[in-house]
Every structure is written in structure tokens, then in C-alpha cells.
C-alpha positions as CSV (number, residue, x, y, z in Angstrom):
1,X,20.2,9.5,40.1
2,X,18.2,12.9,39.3
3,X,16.4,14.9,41.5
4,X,13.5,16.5,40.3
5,X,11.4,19.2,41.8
6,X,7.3,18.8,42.2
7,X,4.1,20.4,43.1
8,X,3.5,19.8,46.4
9,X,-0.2,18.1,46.2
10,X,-3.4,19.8,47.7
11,X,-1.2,22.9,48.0
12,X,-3.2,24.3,44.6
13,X,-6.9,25.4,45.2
14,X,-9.4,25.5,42.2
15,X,-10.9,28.9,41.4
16,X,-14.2,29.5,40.2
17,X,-16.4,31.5,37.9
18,X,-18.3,32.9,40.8
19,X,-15.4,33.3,42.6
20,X,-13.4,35.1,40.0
21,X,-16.7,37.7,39.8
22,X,-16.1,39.0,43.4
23,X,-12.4,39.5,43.5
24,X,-13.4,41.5,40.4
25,X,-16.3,43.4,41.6
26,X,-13.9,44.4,45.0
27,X,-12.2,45.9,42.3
28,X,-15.4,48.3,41.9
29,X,-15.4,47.8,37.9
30,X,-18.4,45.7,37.6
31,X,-20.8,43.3,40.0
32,X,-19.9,40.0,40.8
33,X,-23.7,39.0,39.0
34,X,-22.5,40.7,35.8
35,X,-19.3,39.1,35.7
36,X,-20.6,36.1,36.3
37,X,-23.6,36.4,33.7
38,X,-20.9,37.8,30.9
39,X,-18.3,35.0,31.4
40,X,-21.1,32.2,31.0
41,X,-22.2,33.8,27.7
42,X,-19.1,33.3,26.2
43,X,-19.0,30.1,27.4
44,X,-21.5,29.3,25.6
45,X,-20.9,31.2,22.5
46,X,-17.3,29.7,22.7
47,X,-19.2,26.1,22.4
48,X,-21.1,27.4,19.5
49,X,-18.0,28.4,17.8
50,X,-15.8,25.5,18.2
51,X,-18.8,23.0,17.0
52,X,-18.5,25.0,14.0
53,X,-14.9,24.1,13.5
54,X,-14.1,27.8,14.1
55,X,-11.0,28.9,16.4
56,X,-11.4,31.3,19.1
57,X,-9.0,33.9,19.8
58,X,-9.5,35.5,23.6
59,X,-6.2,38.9,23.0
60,X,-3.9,38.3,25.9
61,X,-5.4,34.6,26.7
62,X,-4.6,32.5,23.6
63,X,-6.6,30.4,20.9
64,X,-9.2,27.9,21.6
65,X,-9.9,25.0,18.9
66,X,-10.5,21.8,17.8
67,X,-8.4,18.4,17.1
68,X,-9.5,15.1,16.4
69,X,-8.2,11.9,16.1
70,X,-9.4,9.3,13.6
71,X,-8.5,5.6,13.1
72,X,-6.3,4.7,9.8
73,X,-8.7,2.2,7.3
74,X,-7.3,0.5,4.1
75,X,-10.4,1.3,2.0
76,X,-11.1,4.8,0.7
77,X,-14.8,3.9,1.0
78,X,-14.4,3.1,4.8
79,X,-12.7,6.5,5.4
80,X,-16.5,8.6,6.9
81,X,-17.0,10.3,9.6
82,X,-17.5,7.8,11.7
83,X,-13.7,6.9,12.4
84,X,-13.7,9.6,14.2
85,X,-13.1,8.3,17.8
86,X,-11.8,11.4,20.0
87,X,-13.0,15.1,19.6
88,X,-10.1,17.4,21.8
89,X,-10.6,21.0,22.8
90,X,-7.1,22.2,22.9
91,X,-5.6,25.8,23.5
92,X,-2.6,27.9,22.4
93,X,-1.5,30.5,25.2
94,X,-1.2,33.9,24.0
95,X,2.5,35.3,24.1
96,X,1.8,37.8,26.8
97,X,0.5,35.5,29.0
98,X,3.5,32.9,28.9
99,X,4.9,32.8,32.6
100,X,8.4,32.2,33.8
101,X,10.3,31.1,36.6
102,X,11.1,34.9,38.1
103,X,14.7,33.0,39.5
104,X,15.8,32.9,36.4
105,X,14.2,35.8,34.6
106,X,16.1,38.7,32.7
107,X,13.8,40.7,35.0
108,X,12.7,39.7,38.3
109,X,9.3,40.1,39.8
110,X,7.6,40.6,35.9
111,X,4.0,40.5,36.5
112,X,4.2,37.1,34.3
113,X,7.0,36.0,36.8
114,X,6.0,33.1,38.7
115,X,7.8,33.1,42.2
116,X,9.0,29.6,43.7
117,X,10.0,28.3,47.0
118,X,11.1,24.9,48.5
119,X,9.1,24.2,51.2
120,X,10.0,22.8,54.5
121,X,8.8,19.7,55.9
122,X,5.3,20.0,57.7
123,X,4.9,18.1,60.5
124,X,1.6,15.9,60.8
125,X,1.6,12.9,63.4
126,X,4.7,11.3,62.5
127,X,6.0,14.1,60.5
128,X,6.9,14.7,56.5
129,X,5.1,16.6,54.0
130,X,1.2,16.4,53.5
131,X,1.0,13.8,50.7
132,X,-1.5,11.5,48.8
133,X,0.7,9.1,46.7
134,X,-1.5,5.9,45.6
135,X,-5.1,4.5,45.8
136,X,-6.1,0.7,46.1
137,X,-9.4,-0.8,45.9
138,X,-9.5,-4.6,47.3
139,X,-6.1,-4.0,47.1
140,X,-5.8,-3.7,43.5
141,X,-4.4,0.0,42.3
142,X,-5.9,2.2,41.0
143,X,-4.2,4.8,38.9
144,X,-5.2,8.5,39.0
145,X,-6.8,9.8,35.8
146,X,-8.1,5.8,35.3
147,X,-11.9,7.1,35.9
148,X,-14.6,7.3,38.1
149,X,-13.7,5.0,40.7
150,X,-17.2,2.7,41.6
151,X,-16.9,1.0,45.0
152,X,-19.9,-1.1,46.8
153,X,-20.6,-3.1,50.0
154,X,-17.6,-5.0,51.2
155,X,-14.8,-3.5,49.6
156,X,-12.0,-2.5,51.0
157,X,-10.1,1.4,49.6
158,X,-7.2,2.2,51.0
159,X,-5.8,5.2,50.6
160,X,-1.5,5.7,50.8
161,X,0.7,8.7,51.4
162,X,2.4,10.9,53.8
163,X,1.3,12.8,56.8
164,X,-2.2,12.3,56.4
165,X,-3.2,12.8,59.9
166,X,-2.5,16.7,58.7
167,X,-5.8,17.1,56.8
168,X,-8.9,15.7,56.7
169,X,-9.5,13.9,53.3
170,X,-12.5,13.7,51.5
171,X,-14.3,12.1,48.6
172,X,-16.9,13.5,45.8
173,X,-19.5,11.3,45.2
174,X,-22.4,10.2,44.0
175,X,-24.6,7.1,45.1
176,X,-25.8,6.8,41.9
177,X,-25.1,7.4,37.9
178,X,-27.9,10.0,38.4
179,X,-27.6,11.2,41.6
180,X,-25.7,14.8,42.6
181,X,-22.1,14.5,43.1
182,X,-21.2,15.9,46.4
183,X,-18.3,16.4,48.7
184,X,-18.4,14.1,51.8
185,X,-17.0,12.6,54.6
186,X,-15.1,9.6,54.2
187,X,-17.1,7.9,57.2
188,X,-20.2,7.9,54.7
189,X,-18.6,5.7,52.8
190,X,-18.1,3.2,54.9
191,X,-15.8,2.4,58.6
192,X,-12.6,4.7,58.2
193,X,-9.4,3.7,60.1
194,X,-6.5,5.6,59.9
195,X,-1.9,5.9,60.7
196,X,-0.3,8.6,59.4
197,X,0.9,7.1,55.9
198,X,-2.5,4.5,55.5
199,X,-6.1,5.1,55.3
200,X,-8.4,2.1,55.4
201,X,-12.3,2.3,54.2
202,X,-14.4,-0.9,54.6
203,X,-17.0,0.3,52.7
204,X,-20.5,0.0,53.9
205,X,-22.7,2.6,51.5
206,X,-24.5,0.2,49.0
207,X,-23.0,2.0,46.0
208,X,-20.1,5.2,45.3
209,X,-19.2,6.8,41.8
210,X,-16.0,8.5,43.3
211,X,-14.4,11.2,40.9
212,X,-11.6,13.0,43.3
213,X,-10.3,13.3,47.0
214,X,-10.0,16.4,48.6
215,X,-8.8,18.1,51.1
216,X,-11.2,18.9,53.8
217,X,-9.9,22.5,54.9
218,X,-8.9,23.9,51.4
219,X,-11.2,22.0,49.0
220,X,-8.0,21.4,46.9
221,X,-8.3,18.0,45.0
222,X,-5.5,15.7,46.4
223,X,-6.1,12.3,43.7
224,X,-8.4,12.6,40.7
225,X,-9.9,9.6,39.5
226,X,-11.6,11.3,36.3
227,X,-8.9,11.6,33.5
């Protein structure tokens, strides 16, 4: 048997554009608004670029570009455009941004050294680590990265993993393909019962398009249905 070390989930938050700006404007080079204004033009001359079939190279980020995939045909004739069936942005980190595990760097504490620790159990009800380890709808499972998970009137989610009495879980959704998706309570789903290792949803809203769970104090994403 092999023991393997993991991420421990939620413990990652997602950091923002906007959010990005004001750590750099406490930094008293520019305004948050500036920063915020320049990185969204390049995003959108990046776009531009790529469409073009153009790379993008970002000195001390990496190289942005194009792949796609297209289906094999026996006929030369049959061989257009459209087999084309998956467009992929993919990226190439730049050398000087590679990270390392600083416990086993030549040099420790590198400013591309990434420091690790194994953390302790957290205690939460009946004890164990903070975890969200499956998803079932009616109790059929449903796999993260499947997509957007649709649930309606009388179905049952249930919700698996460790310690979940430590944090309150929520769900981004929508009540409808064209409403705003939004992070809510799980109650507005439907009833919510709950043990330490189990939560149960009977859903009463007429309608959810989930795409992630969250946690309720950090905002970190915990399951993503979206692939």
C-alpha cells in the first residue's frame, strides 16, 4: 500500500483581479482602478491574439496558445474545418516562475520555494479533518468536474465527507439558465439536515443550475461540478 500526500480541500482560496489591484496599490506603485483597468485590457487583447492563432509570451509568466483536437476521417474531402471538435487554451510556465518544494531545494526559502506542512487533525463535531469527499443526487453520484449539476422539486442531494459540522457549506446557483449565478445558503435550496460526515437536501426550489460548493467563511470552492 502507498501513501500519498494531498491538498487539504477548501484550505486554497481564489484570488481575484480586483483583489490582486489592492494588494498592489498598498504597495503605493499604482491604484487598485488602474491595475484593474490594465489587467482587463490585456485580457482582452490576449483573446484577440490567441483567435488569431498567435502565442503570447507574458517574460517571467510563460506562453499562452492554442490546441485543438480534431476527429480522424477516411476521406481527404471530409478532412474541413469542421472536425474540429475541442478548441484548448493551454500555457507553458516560464522558467523563472517554476516553483519547488523548498524541503528539498538546493536552496531553502528561494522566493520560488513553496513551503509545506502536514497538518494536524481539526476537530469539528466528531472530530477529523474538514473534508468534502462525494456528491449524490437521488442517490446516484455525481462526479466532480461532470457539469453543472441541475436539481428540481423532490430530489434528494446528499452531500458526504468529513467534519462538516466545521464549516458552513454553500452552493452557487442559479434558478434558471439565464438567471445570475449566486452564492447561497443551502436552506434555499430546499430542507437541509445535517451529522458530521452527511448532508441531506430535500430540495424544495422549483429549479437549481449548481456549478460548485463552498465554504461559507473562506469562499474557497470545496466540490466543483463545472469541468
Amino acid at each position: 500500500m502507498l501513501y500519498h500526500l494531498k491538498q487539504v480541500p477548501g484550505s486554497s482560496e481564489i484570488q481575484t483581479i480586483e483583489s490582486i489591484a489592492r494588494d498592489i496599490e498598498a504597495m503605493g506603485a499604482l491604484s487598485a482602478e488602474d491595475v484593474t483597468h490594465v489587467t482587463k485590457s490585456f485580457v482582452r487583447e490576449l483573446r484577440k491574439v490567441l483567435l488569431r492563432g498567435d502565442k503570447v509570451k507574458v517574460d517571467g509568466l510563460g506562453i499562452f496558445f492554442l490546441t485543438f483536437y480534431s476527429a480522424g476521417v477516411e476521406n481527404e474531402k471530409d478532412c474541413t474545418v469542421k472536425t474540429i471538435n475541442r478548441v484548448n487554451i493551454r500555457f507553458r510556465v516560464d522558467n523563472t516562475l517554476r516553483l519547488v518544494n523548498d524541503s528539498t531545494a538546493t536552496t531553502r526559502g528561494g522566493e520560488n520555494n513553496v513551503a509545506f506542512a502536514i497538518q494536524g487533525a481539526t476537530t469539528g463535531g466528531g472530530g477529523g479533518t474538514f473534508a468534502v469527499t462525494g456528491v449524490s443526487v437521488n442517490d446516484a453520484p455525481v462526479s466532480a468536474g461532470s457539469g453543472e449539476l441541475i436539481v428540481s422539486a423532490g430530489d434528494t442531494v446528499k452531500i458526504q465527507g468529513a467534519a462538516l459540522s466545521a464549516a458552513t457549506i454553500k452552493a452557487n446557483f442559479a434558478t434558471s439558465p439565464t438567471g445570475s449565478y449566486i452564492d447561497r445558503s443551502l436552506s434555499d435550496i430546499g430542507t437541509v439536515s445535517a451529522t458530521n460526515t452527511l448532508i441531506t437536501i430535500h430540495v424544495t426550489i422549483a429549479t437549481a443550475l449548481i456549478t460548485k460548493l463552498l465554504r461559507g467563511d473562506t469562499g474557497a470552492t470545496v466540490y466543483e461540478f463545472e469541468p
